[in-house]
Every structure is written in C-alpha cells, then in structure tokens.
C-alpha positions in Angstrom: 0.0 0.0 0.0 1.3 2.9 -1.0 1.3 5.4 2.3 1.3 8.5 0.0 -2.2 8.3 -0.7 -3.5 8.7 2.7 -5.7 12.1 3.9 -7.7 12.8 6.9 -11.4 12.8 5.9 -14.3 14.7 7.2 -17.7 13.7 7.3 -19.3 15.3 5.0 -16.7 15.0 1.9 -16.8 17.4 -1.3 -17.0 15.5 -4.3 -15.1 17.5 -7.2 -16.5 16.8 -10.6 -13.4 18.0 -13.3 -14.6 19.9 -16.2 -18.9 20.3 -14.9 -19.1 16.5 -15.7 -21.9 14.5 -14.1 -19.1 11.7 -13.2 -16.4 11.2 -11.6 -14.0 8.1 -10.9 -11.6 6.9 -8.6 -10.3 3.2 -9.5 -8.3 2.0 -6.1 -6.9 -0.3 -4.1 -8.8 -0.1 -0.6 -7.2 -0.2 2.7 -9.3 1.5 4.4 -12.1 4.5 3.8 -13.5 5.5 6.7 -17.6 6.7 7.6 -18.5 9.1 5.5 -21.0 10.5 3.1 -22.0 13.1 0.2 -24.9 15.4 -0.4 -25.9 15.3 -4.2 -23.9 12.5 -4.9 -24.9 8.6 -5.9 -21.9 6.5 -5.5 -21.7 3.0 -6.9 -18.9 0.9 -5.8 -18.0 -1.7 -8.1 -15.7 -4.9 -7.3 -13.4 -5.7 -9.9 -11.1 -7.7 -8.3 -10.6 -9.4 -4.8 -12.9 -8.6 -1.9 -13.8 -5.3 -0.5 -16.0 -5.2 2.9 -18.5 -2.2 2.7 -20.5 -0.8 5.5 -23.6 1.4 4.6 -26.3 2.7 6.9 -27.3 -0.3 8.6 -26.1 -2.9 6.1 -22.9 -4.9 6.0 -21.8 -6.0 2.4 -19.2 -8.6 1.2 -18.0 -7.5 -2.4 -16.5 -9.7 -4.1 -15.1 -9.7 -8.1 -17.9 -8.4 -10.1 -20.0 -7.2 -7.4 -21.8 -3.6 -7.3 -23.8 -1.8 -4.9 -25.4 1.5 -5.2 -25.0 4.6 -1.9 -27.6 7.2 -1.6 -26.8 10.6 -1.2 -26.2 11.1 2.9 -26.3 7.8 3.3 -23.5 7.1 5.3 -20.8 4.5 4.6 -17.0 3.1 4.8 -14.6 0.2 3.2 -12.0 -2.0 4.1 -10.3 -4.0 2.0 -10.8 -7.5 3.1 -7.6 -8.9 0.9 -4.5 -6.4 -0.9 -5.1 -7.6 -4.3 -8.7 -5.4 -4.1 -9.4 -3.9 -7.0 -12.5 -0.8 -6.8 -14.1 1.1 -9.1 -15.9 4.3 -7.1 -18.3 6.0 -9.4 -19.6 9.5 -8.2 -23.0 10.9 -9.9 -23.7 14.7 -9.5 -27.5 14.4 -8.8 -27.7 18.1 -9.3 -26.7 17.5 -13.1 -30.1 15.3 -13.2 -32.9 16.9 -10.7 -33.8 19.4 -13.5 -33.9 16.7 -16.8 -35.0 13.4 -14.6 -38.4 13.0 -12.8 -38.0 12.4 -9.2 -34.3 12.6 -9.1 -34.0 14.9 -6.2 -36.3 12.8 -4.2 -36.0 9.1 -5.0 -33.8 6.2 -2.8 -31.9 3.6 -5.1 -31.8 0.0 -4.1 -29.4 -1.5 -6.7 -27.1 -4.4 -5.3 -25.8 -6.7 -7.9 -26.8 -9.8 -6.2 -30.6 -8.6 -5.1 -32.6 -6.6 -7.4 -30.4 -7.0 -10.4 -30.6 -10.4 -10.3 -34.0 -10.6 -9.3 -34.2 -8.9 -12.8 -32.0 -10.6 -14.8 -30.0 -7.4 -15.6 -26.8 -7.9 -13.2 -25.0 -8.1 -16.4 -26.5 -5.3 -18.2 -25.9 -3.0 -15.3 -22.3 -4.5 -14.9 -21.8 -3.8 -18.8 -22.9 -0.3 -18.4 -20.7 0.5 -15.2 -17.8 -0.7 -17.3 -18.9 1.7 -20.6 -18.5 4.2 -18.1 -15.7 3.4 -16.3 -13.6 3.2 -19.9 -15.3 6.1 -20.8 -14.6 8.5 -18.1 -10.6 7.4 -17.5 -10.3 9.8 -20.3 -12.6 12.7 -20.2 -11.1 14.8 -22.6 -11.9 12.4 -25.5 -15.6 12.5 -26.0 -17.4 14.6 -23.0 -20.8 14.5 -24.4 -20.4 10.6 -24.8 -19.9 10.3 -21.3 -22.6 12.8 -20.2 -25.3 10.5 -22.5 -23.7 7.3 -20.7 -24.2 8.7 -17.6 -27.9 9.7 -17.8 -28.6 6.6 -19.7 -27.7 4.4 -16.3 -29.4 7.0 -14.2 -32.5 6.6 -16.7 -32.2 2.9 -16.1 -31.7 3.1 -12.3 -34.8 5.3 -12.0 -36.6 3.4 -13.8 -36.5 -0.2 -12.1 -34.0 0.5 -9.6 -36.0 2.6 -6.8 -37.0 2.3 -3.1 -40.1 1.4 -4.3 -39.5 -0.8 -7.1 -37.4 -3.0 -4.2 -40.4 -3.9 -2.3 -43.3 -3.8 -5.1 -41.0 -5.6 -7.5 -44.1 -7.1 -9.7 -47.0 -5.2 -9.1 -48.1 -2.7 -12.0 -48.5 1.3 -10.7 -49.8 3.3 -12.9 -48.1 6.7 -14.1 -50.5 8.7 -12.1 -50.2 7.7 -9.1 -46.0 7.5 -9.4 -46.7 11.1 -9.3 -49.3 11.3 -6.7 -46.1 9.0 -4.7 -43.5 11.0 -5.3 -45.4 14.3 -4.2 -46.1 12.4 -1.1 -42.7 11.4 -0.5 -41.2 14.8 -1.6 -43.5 16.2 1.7 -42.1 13.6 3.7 -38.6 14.7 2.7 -38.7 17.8 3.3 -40.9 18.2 6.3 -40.2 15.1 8.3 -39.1 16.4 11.6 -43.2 18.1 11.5 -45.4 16.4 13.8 -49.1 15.5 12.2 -47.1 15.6 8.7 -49.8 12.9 7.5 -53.0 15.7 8.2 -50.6 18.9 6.7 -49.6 16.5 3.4 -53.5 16.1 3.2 -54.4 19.5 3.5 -51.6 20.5 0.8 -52.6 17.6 -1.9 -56.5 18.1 -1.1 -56.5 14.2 -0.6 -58.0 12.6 2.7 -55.7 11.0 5.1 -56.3 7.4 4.3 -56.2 8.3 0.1 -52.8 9.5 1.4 -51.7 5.8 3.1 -53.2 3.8 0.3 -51.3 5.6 -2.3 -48.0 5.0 -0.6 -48.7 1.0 0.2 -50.2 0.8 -3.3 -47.0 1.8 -4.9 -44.6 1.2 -2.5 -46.0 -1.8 -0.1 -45.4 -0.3 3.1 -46.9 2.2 4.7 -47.2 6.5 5.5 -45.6 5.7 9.0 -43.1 3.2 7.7 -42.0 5.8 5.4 -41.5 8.6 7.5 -39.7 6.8 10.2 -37.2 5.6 7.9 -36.2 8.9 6.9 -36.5 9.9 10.4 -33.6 7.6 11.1 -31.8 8.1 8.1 -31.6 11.8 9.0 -30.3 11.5 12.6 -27.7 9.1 11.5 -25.5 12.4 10.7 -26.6 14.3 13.5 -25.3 11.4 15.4 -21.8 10.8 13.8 -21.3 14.9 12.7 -22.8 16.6 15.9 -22.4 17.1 19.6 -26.2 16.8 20.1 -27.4 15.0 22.8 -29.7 12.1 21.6 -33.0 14.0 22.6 -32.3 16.9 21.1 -31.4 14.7 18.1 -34.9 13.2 18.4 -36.7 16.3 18.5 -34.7 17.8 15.3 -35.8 14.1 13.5 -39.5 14.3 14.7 -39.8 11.9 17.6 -41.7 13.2 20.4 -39.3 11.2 23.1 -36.2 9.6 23.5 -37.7 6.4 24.0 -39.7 6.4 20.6 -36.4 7.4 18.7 -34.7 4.5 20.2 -36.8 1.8 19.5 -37.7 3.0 15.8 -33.0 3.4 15.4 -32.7 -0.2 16.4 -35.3 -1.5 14.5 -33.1 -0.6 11.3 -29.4 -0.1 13.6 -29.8 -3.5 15.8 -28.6 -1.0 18.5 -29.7 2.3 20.5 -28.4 5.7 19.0 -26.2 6.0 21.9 -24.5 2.7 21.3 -24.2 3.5 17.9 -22.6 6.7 18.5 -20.2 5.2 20.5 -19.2 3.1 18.2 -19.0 5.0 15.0 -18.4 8.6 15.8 -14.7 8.1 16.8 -14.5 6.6 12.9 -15.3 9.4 11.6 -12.2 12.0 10.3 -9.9 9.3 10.1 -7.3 8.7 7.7 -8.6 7.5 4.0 -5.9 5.0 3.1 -5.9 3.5 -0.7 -3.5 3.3 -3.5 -4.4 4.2 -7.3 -4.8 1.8 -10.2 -4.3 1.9 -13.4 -6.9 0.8 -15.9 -4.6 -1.1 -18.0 -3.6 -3.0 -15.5 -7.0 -4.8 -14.9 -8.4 -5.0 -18.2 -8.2 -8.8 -18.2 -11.4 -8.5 -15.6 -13.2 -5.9 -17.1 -12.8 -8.4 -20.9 -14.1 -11.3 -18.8 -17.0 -9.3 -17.0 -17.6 -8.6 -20.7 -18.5 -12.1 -21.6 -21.3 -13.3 -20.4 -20.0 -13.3 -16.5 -21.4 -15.8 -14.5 -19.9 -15.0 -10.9 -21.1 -15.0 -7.9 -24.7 -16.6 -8.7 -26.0 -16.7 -5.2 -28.8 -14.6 -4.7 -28.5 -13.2 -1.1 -31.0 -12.1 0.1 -31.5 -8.4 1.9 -33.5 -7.9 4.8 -34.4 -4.7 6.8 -38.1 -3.6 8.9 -39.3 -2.7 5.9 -38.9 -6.3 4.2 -40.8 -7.8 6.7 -43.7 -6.6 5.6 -43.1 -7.3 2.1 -41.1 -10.2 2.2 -43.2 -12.2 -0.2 -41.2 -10.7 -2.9 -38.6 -13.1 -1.9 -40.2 -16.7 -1.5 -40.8 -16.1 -5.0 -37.3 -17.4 -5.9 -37.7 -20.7 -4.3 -41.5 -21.2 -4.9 -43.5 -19.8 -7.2 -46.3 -22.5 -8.5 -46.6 -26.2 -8.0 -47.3 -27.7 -4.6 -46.1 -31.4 -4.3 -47.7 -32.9 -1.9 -49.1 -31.9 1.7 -45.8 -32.2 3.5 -43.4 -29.3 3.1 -41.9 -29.5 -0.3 -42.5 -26.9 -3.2 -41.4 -26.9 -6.4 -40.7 -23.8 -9.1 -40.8 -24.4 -12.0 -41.4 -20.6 -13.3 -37.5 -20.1 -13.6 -38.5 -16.5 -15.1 -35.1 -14.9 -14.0 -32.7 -17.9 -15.4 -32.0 -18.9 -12.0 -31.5 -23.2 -10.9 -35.1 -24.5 -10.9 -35.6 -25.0 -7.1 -37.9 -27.0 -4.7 -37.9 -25.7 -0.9 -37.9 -27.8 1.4 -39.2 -26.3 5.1 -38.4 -28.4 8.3 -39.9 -27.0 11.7 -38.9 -30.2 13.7 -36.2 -33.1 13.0 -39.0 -35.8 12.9 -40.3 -34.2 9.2 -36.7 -35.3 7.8 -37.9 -39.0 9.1 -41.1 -38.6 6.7 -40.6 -41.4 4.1 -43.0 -40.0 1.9 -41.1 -36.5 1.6 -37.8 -38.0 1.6 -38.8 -40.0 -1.8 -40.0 -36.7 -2.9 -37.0 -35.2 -2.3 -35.1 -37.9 -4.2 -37.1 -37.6 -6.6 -37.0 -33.7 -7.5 -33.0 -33.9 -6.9 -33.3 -36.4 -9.7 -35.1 -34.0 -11.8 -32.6 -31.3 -11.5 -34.4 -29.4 -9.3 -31.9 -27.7 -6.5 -33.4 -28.2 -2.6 -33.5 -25.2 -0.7 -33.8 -26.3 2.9 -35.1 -24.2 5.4 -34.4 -25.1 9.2 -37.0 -22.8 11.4 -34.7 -21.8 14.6 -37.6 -20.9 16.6 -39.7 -23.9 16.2 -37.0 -26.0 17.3 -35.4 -26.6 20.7 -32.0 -26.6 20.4 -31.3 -30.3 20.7 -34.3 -30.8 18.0 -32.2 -28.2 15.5 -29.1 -29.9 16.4 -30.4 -33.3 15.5 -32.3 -31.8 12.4 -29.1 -30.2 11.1 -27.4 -33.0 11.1 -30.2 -35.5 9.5 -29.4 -32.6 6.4 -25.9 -32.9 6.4 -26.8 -36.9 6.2 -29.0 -36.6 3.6 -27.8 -34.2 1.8 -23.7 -33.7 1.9 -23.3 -36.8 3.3 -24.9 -39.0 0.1 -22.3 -37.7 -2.1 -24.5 -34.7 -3.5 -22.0 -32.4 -2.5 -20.4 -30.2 -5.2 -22.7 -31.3 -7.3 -25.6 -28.7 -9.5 -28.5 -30.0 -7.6 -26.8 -29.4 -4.1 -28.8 -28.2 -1.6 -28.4 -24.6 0.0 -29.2 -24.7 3.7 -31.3 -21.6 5.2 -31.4 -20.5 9.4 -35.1 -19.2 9.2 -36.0 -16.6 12.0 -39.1 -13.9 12.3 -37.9 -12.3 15.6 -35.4 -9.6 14.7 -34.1 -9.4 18.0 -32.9 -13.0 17.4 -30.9 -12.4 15.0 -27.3 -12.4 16.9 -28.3 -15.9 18.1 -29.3 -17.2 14.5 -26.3 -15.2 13.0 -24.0 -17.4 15.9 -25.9 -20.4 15.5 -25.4 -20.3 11.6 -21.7 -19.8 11.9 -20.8 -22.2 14.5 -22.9 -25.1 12.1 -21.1 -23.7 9.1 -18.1 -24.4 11.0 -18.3 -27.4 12.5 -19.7 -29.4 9.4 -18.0 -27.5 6.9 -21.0 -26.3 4.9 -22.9 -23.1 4.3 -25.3 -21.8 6.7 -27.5 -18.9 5.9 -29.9 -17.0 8.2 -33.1 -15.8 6.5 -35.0 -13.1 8.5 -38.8 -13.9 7.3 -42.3 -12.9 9.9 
C-alpha cells in the first residue's frame, strides 16, 4: 500500500466533478475509507477484483469480483479491503446535473445491489456492462465529454426506472403513471418536512386528498406504509446528526420528529440492531480518520473488465437483503424458491417458473427433525433432486429446541452432503429461518458455528 495516498477525511466530503461533468471516478486499491458520506452524490462501488468489505447505513456488504452496490446521497458509509489484491471502481454521480432533466431525481432512494434486485431482474450483467462503458469512458474525459454525459444519464434513466426504493419492495406489481406522481409528491412532503409532527393531516391538506387516500397511495405503490416511510427517513436523517454533531440524543430526536427519546430509540434499532447511543459510541470516533488506498491503473485490470464482458457468470447466489421494511413485504422473496406447484401436503414446493434464469428450485421447510424422518417426503426429495431441481432447505430456529435443531441439522448434512451430492448442480443450500429480529445475533452465531463445525454453508433468513 502505498502510504502516499492517505488524507484525513471529514464527514461530510466534497465531491469534485473536473470539467462540470456529471461523473467522476476513482479506480483503487482499498485499505481502508473511513464513515463518510456526500450530499448530491450517488456513488456506486464496483468490485473488480478481490474482496472489499463495505458498510452502509445499517447494512454490511461482502464484495466480491464483479459485485456492485449502489450509496444514496447522505447515506452514510466506509470500506476496508478484506484482501491487498482489491481492486475498486468508485463512481460519483452529480445528482444536481439530473434533478432538472429526470423526474424524481431529487427525491428518489436507489436499491441497486448486484446480487438482489439485479438479479432478481436478470440485468446484473446489463448493469455490470454499463458500469464498465463508463468506467472506460470516463478514464479519459477529454476524449468525447458529451459521450460520457449521454452514458451517464442513460444508467441513471435505467436506475430510475427499475431500480428505486419502491420498485425493491413492489417488485411485480403494475402502478400506474398517475399515481408514481401522486407518490412522489407524497414522499417529496415527507422529505422535506419530516421532523413536522401530524405531517400525515398537513400532506393532506396541501394535496387536497383525505388521510387514508394519502396511506393507500403509498402502500399501493410502495408496499409499506405513510408511517413506515417517514420513520425511515426519520432515522436516516439522525444518522449524521449522530456521527457529525455534539447533540445530545434527545435533542437529536426532537430535530428528526420523535416526540421522546424512547420512541427514537426503538424506531433506530429497528433498522441499527442497537440504540443511537450505542451506535454513536461506536462510529463517531470513525469518523475524520485517515482514508488510506493506492491508485490503479486501468490497463492493468483489463483482463477482468474483458471477462466481465463475456457473459460473466460470478457469484450466482442470490442473497437475500432484509431490513423492517422487508418484513412486511417479504413475499417478494419466496418467489425465488417457490412460485407455482405444490407437491404434496408435506413441506416441499417446487418452481418451476425459472423466469429470471435462476436453478429451478424445490424448498424444502423443516420446523422439527421428525419431518426429515417422513418417508413420503424424503422420496419426494429424491425424486426432485433427480429431476434437476436444487433443494432449498429451510431449518426454522424458533420452532425448534436446540437439541431438536441440532439433531435436524445433522439429519441434512446426512441426507444431503453426506450421500455424495456435494459439489454437485442440484446441491442443496441450507437456510437458518428466524421472524424475531431481536434474534438475529443468536441465529447469526448459531449459523456460523454449524457452518463451522460441518464445513458447509449456513445462511440466516429473517422472514415474519
């Protein structure tokens, strides 16, 4: 690592945009970029080779080659290079450049992680193919500025248009145009005027709607609801009043909206896992700390960007991302692992819709270790892993005692590892299922320590 390139950081960091472009790049090797965040500025962070380890907001992400995520404006965030052969493209939009020629810009959240949404989609590859259009095209901005102005407005076009808060949790129902607009004037109020009490009955009286038009609108096109809505940007907003400020939490509440302490910190930890103060305590010393990283060349990892080019297959795990807002909406997700037939009356389901080009898969749900002892399901399993189809198991933590999960964990790894199915297409993927989010250290502990101990992946699935 070369310790030239190191500079304190504030919180708040200036993004400079050379020449009034709408982009800007930095292609590094991470050590580490501490908390930080940008007004007017959507940053996409793009693995292109090795692993990078990216905190935002509440979220933890593992990038890993060919990965991308997408960083609101304010939304907090840092990196750490999980290995020193990292590789990371950082993209910087000027929103400013768009809020006059793109609907909603000024206003709208983007949920774009490559193995979520995109994926869900079937356009991890478009996007990826895009980033890298722009990445070649903006390591020389002299050469063609108006071609990488159009480039750049063509992936916000895109992002705006199937890549929105919105779009993450109503990902199949049809909205029409109208009420996108109604939405958006609704959420532009909420914005703007969150830390108002009775915002609901003043967003009525300014739209000439009733209250309840006002909450169906926003769960129509968005699945969740008024209050769901404002709380989150609540939150969101006092994240930087907490890392950035001297406040003391309750005056932090009352600048967000909260009418007490104690409603602020139950609605923070519903998204944070942890009170404001804890969180504070944690992250404020982070911030103004040294960014330390070393520049790349682009020459030098052309190789990847020609094999991203080519129909990249990567990392084809969908992983699923879960916050209070999800849980609401978290049918969206099943819809990857079941989706039509119904086998039989024990616990198997098959899809067979494969609309996204994913592995056909049949999930498999076991709430107690005497299920795996069903001979009728088990010949159904055989069966379906003889027809290609990949199990998904799911293990439901709090329907089991810890013994019974014990003994039904290992009746999988029998079963399923054990049989020699192991490294093969149709083997199975193992899911911890929880609904209680305030187990989710014990499922997140449990998960590892099975992972560990019999050398197979465990994965905790938050679902109500």
């Amino acid at each position: 690592m070369d310790l030239s390139r190191v500079y304190l950081m504030t919180y708040f960091e200036d993004q400079i945009f050379k020449e009034s472009l709408s982009l800007s790049l930095e292609l590094i090797n991470v050590g580490e970029i501490p908390i930080h965040a940008h007004h007017d500025v959507l940053e996409i962070i793009f693995c292109i080779a090795g692993s990078v380890k990216v905190k935002s907001g509440f979220e933890v992400f593992d990038l890993n080659e060919g990965d991308y995520i997408a960083i609101n404006k304010e939304d907090s965030h840092c990196l750490f290079g999980s290995d020193n052969k990292n590789v990371v493209a950082i993209m910087h939009f000027n929103l400013k450049h768009f809020y006059s020629v793109l609907d909603n810009a000024e206003f709208v959240a983007f949920a774009c992680e490559s193995f979520d949404l995109p994926k869900y989609n079937n356009q991890e590859n478009l996007i990826r193919e895009k980033l890298i259009e722009l990445l070649y095209l903006s390591s020389n901005p002299g050469d063609d500025r108006i071609e990488i102005e159009r480039a750049a407005e063509n992936f916000m076009r895109l992002l705006l248009k199937s890549y929105t808060f919105e779009k993450y949790y109503n990902r199949d129902g049809h909205v029409p145009e109208k009420k996108y607009k109604q939405y958006y004037g609704i959420v532009k109020q909420i914005v703007l005027n969150y830390q108002k009490s009775n915002l609901l009955d003043e967003i009525a009286k300014n739209e000439f709607y009733s209250k309840s038009y006002i909450s169906q609108i926003v769960k129509e096109v968005g699945k969740y609801s008024f209050s769901d809505a404002l709380y989150y940007v609540r939150v969101s907003k006092s994240e930087a009043l907490l890392l950035d400020t001297n406040l003391s939490i309750k005056e932090i509440a009352e600048r967000c909206g909260f009418s007490e302490v104690k409603y602020y910190n139950r609605h923070f930890a519903k998204w944070f896992n942890q009170t404001p103060f804890e969180y504070r305590k944690k992250f404020q010393k982070e911030v103004g700390k040294r960014k330390i990283f070393e520049a790349i060349s682009l020459d030098s990892i052309k190789d990847n960007l020609d094999r991203f080019s080519q129909d990249y297959q990567g990392n084809t795990e969908y992983q699923v991302i879960l916050n209070p807002l999800a849980l609401k909406v978290i049918g969206t997700r099943e819809k990857l692992y079941l989706i039509s037939d119904q086998l039989n009356q024990t616990n198997t389901f098959l899809n067979r819709h494969n609309q996204n080009n994913m592995p056909a898969h049949a999930l498999i749900r076991i709430n107690n270790p005497e299920i795996l002892e069903n001979i009728h399901l088990l010949n159904n399993i055989q069966a379906i892993m003889e027809a290609g189809f990949q199990p998904q198991v799911w293990l439901y933590f709090e329907s089991m005692t810890r013994n019974d999960f014990a003994t039904a964990l290992r009746r999988c790894v029998d079963l399923f590892i054990n049989n020699g199915s192991n490294g093969k297409p149709e083997s199975p993927s193992l899911w911890l299922v929880y609904s209680d989010l305030g187990n989710h250290g014990k499922v997140v502990s449990a998960a590892k320590k099975a992972s560990d101990d019999f050398n197979m992946p465990l994965y905790p699935l938050l679902i109500p």
